[in-house]
N, C-alpha and C positions, 0 to 999 in steps of 0.2 A: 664307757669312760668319756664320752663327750656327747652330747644334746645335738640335734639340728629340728626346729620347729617351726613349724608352719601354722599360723595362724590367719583365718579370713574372717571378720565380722561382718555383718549386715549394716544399712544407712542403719544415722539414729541410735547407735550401740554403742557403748563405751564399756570397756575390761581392765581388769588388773591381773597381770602377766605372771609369776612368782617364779624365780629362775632357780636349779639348784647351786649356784655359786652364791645365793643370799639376797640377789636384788629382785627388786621389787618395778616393774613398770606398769604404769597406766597410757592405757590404747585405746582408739577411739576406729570409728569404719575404717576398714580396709584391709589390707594383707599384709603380713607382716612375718619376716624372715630372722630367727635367735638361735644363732652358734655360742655355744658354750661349753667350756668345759664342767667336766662332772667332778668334785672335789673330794678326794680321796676322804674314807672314813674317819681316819684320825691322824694327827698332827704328827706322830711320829713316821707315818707312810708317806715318801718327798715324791715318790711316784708311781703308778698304780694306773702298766698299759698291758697291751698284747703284743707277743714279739711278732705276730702277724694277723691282717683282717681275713685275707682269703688265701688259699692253697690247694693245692692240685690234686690235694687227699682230702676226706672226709674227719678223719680222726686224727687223735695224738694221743701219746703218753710218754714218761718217763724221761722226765726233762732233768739234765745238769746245766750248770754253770761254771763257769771258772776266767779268769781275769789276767790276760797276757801282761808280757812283762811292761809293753808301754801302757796300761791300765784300759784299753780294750776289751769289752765285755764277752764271750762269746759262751751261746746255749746249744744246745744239741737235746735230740728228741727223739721217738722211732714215730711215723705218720706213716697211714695208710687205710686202706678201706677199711678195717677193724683188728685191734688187737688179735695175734696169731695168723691172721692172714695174710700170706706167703708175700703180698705185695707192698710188705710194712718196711721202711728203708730208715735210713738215719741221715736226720737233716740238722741242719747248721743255720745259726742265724747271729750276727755281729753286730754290735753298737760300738763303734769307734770313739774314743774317749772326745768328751764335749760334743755329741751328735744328739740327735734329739729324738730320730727314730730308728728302729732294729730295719737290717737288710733284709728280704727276701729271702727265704728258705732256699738253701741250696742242697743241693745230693752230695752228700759225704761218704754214703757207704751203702752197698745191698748185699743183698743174698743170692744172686745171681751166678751160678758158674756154667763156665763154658761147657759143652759134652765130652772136652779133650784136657780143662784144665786138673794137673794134677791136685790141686786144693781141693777137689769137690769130693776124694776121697776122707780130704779131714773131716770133712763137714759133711761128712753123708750123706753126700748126694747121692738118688741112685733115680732105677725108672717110678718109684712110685712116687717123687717129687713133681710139682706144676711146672711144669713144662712151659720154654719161653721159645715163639714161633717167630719168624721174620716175615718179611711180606706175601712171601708163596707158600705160607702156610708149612714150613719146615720146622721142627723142632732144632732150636741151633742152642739152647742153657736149659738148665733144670732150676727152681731156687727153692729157698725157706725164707720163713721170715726173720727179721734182725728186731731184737730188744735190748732196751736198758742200757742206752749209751751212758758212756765216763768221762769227762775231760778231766785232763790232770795235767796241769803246766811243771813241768819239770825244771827246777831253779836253774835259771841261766843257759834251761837247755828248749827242745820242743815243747808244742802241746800237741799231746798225747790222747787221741778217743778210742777208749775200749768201749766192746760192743761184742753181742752173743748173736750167734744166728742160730736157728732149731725151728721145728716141726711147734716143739711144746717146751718149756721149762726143763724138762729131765735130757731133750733132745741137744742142748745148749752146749755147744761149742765156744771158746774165748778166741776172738780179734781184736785188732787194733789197725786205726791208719794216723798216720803223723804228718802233723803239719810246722812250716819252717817261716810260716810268714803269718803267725798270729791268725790259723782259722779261714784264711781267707783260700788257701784251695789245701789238698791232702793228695796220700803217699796211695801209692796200693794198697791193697789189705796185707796184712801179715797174720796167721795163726799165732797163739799163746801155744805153748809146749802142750801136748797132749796130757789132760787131765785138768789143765788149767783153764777157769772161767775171767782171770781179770775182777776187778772192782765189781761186785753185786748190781749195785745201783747207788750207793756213795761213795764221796770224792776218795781216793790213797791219801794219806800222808807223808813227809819227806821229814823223815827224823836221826839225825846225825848221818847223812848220807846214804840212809836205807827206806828204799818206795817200799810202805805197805799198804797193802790193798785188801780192805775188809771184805772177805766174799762170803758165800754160804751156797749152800745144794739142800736141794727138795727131793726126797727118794724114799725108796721103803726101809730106809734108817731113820726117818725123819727129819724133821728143819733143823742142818746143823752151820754153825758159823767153823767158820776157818780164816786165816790169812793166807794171802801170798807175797811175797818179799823179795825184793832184788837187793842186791848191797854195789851193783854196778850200774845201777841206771837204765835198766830193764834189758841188758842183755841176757840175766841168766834168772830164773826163777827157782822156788823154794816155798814148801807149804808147811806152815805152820797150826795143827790142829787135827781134828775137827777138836773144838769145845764139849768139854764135861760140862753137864749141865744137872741141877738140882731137879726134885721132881715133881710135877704140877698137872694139876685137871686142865686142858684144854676147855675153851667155853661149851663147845658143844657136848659134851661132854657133862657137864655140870646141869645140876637141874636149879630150876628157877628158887631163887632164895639160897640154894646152897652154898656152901663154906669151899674154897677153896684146897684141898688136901695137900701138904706139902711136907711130907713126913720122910727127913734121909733115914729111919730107921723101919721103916715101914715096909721096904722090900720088897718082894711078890705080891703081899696084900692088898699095898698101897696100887700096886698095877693093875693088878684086877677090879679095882673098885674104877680104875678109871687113868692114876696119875701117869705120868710119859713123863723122860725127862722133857724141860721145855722146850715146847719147838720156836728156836728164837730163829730170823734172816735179816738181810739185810742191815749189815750191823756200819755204822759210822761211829769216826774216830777222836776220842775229847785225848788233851793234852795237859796235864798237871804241872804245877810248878816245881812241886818233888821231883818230876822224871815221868811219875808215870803214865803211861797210857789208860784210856778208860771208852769202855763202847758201850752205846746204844741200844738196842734192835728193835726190830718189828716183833711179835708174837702172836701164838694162837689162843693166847693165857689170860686175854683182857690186860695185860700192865705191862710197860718197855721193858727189859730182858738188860741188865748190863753184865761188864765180866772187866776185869782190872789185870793190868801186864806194869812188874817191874823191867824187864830188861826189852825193852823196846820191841816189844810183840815177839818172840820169839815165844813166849810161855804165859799162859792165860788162868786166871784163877775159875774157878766153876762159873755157868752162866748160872744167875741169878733176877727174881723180881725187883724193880722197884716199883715206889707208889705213885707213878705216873700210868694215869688212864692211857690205851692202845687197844683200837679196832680190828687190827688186824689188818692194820694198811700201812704202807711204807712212812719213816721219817727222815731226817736229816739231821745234825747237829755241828757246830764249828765251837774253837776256843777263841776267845776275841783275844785280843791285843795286851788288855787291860788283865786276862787271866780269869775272868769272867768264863762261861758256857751257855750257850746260844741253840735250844729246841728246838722244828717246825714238826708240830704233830696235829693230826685232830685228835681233838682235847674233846672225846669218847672211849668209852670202857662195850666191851663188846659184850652184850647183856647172854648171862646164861643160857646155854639151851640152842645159841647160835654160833655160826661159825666165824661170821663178820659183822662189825659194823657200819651203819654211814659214814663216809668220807668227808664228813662235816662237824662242828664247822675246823676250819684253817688256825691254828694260833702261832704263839712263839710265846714261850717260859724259859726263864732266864735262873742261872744257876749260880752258886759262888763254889758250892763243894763238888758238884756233878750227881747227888745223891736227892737233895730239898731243890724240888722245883716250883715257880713261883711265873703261871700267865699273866701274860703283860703287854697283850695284846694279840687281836682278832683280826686276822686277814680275809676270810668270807666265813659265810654263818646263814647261805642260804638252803632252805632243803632240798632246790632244785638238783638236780643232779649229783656231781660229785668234787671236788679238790682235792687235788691229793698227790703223792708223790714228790713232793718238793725237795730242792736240794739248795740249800746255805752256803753264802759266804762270805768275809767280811772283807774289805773293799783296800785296797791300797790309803783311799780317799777315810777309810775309819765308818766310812757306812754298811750297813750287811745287805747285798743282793740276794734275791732270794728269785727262783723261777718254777714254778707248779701247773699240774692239768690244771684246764677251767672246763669242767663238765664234757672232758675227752674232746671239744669241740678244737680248742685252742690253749697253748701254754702264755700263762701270765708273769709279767714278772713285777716286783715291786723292789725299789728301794729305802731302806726304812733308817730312820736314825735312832742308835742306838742309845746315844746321851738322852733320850727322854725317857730311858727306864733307869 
């Protein structure tokens, strides 16, 4: 995101310099020092940084955002040597409203428990977890690793970071720690009620005084979505689901050039040729001007996975395809302001015969019904590595923050304006 160039010529040499902010200089002997910034792709991206250069882990993933009540930006991430590996934590990093750079990553949460704390039986902890030693080489904690943190500012009250600790995905336990001062430090950890996992990896919604929290579980039921739901402000929980879901080939599943089978009358046949119902996760939450609610998902289908709720999530209509291409890698999506609906997916179809796609490139399609989507811009589109992950939001200020891995090295965040679609 910014240039720093070193230039030296020989006597007798003259150059033309070409800067990527568009200027043009002519240089003659000598050495020559050009800081510049690097200008975002297009005009509708106001800003386009890292919320950090360097950190005391190697990796990252699974970054939210969310915007305290004085309009303070705050992200959160799991880093660490590598995804699943026991020593992946959950960090926190802040932009203070009118600042110009993000804080330093701080420790908001691990997976650390004492050998005496009684938590570590929620979290199953036992001897065949890594082992945490003090200086004489004494085993004094056991841990697992922590993914998929949540922020969720709760109207007029805390914010709120759920977070899962586990061995693997099936091993996932739901926490949360709370903070009282907008991010800038947090509570102990708290367990969710046993069975409960918290928000998947997108933001809850707050709708007529009821938190719901789109989750889903990975098992040998398959990928199913569910909700969870407070009506008190997250003292007390309640799970609404898992979702029925119509019936569809998985990509790998499907051989190259093949048709998609999706037949609800097909039955056994249909199953044995291949079809499941959809394995849809990770489901984020759109808001109708009718009332209704409307969701998302990730799938293993090639296309996002949505399902439709009249009575504010308590009851879901079948999960279903639309015709928006999905890899097989997380999305996000928000309702603006204006009643609009706001994408970030890579805008990839997972080609038959496999199970994933690349994580590239990055976009944002914009919706007016939640059904007809329509790209309207490209956040990265390189093949290097990977983007992905991202979570949406639209800004007090009327802009959408958006925050994403950048090739699991570092999470990016961009601010974009949305009056130019």
């Amino acid at each position: 995101t910014r240039l720093e160039w070193d230039i030296e010529l020989p006597a007798n040499t003259t150059g033309k310099v070409y800067l990527p902010d568009g200027r043009k200089e002519k240089i003659g002997s000598g050495s020559y020092h050009f800081s510049v910034d690097i200008p975002t792709k297009d005009s509708a991206i106001l800003s386009d940084e890292f919320l950090y250069e360097k950190a005391s882990f190697p990796e990252c993933h699974g970054a939210t955002i969310a915007e305290t009540k004085n309009g303070d930006l705050v992200a959160s991430f799991f880093g660490g040597t590598k995804e699943r590996n026991p020593d992946c934590c959950i960090w926190v990093c802040r932009k203070p409203k009118g600042a110009e750079t993000w804080t330093a990553p701080q420790l908001a949460a691990d997976g650390v428990f004492a050998l005496k704390d009684p938590q570590a039986v929620l979290a199953g902890i036992d001897s065949t977890c890594t082992p945490v030693k003090d200086a004489g080489g004494r085993i004094i904690a056991r841990r697992k690793a922590c993914w998929n943190p949540v922020l969720f500012q709760v109207p007029g009250g805390e914010l709120i970071l759920f977070y899962k600790i586990g061995l693997k995905v099936s091993d996932w336990t739901g926490w949360l720690v709370r903070s009282r001062d907008g991010g800038k430090t947090w509570s102990k950890r708290e367990p969710l009620p046993k069975g409960f996992l918290g928000p998947i990896k997108n933001k809850p919604e707050y709708v007529g005084g009821r938190i719901i929290c789109p989750s889903s579980t990975e098992g040998s039921e398959g990928w199913r979505v569910h909700f969870e739901i407070s009506d008190d402000k997250g003292k007390t929980w309640k799970m609404a689901g898992p979702l029925e879901a119509e019936l569809s080939v998985p990509t790998q599943h499907r051989k190259s050039g093949g048709i998609n089978a999706d037949d609800q009358e097909g039955g056994e046949t249909i199953r044995e040729k291949g079809a499941r119902p959809i394995y849809a996760i990770q489901p984020s939450i759109l808001k109708h001007k009718d009332g209704r609610l409307q969701i998302l998902c990730r799938t293993r289908n090639a296309q996002v996975a949505t399902a439709w709720s009249n009575d504010n999530g308590s009851t879901w209509s079948k999960v279903t395809l639309l015709n928006v291409p999905n890899n097989n890698s997380g999305t996000d999506a928000v309702t603006l302001k204006d009643g609009r609906h706001v994408l970030i997916y890579n805008n990839f179809a997972t080609l038959s015969g496999t199970p994933k796609g690349p994580r590239t490139p990055l976009c944002i399609a914009i919706s007016d019904d939640g059904l007809d989507w329509k790209p309207v811009l490209t956040l990265e589109e390189s093949p290097i590595s990977q983007y992905s992950y991202p979570s949406i939001i639209e800004g007090k200020d009327g802009k959408l923050h958006t925050v994403y891995t950048w090739r699991r090295q570092r999470i990016k965040y961009a601010e974009i304006d949305i009056t130019k679609f």
